[in-house]
N, C-alpha and C positions, 0 to 999 in steps of 0.2 A: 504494500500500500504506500503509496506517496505522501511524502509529509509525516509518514509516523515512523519513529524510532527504530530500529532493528529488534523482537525481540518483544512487540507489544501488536495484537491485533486487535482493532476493534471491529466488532458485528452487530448487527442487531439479530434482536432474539422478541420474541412477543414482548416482551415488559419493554422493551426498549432496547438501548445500547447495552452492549455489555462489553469487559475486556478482557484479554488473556495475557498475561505479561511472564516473564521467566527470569527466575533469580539464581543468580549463582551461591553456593552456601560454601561457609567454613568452618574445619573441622567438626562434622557428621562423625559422628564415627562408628555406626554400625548401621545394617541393613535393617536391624529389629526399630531401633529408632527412628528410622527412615519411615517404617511401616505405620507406626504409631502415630508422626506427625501429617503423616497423609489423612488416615483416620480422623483424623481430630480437627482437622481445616478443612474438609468435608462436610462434615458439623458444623459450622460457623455459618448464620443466615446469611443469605447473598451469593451464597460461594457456588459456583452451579458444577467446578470441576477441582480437582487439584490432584498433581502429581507430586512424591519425593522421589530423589535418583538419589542411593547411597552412590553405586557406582559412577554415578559423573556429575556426582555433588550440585546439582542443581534442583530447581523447582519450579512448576506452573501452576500456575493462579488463573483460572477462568470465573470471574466475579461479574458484579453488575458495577459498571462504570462508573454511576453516580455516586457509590459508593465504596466504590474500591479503596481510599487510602484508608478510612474507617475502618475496612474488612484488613487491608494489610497489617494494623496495630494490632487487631485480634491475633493475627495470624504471628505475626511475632512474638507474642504473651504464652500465645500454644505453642510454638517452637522452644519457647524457655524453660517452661517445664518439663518439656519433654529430653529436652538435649542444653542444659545449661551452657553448655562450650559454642554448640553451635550457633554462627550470624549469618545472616541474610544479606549481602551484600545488595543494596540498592543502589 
């Protein structure tokens, strides 16, 4: 898409807009945690998708646009307790 950053798509979806963006993370450090924080940002209202990659330490976020930085501070709160070590590189 033109005009948007490398790495962020936006769509529309019935409700509206929505985005998908991908973060790279650091030190993850197992696959069980990985599975966990998937889990758990899945459950966060808004969220319509989300992946963890232990193996290529990254993440996607498929939320609703309007609300996405809202959703991302969830999602970091859930990443903390899950994996204290691990940051979210934004």
């Amino acid at each position: 898409m033109a005009g948007v950053p490398e790495g962020i798509c936006r769509t529309l979806n019935k409700k509206g807009k929505k985005m998908k963006k991908k973060f790279k993370l650091e030190d993850l450090d197992c696959a069980n945690c990985a599975a966990k924080m998937e889990e758990a940002i899945k459950k966060i209202e808004g969220v319509n998708d989300a992946s963890v990659s232990f193996l290529a330490q990254k993440m996607t976020i498929d939320a609703e646009d309007g609300q996405f930085d809202e959703i991302m501070k969830k999602v970091v709160r859930v990443c903390e307790k899950v994996e204290p070590d691990c940051k979210i590189l934004m």
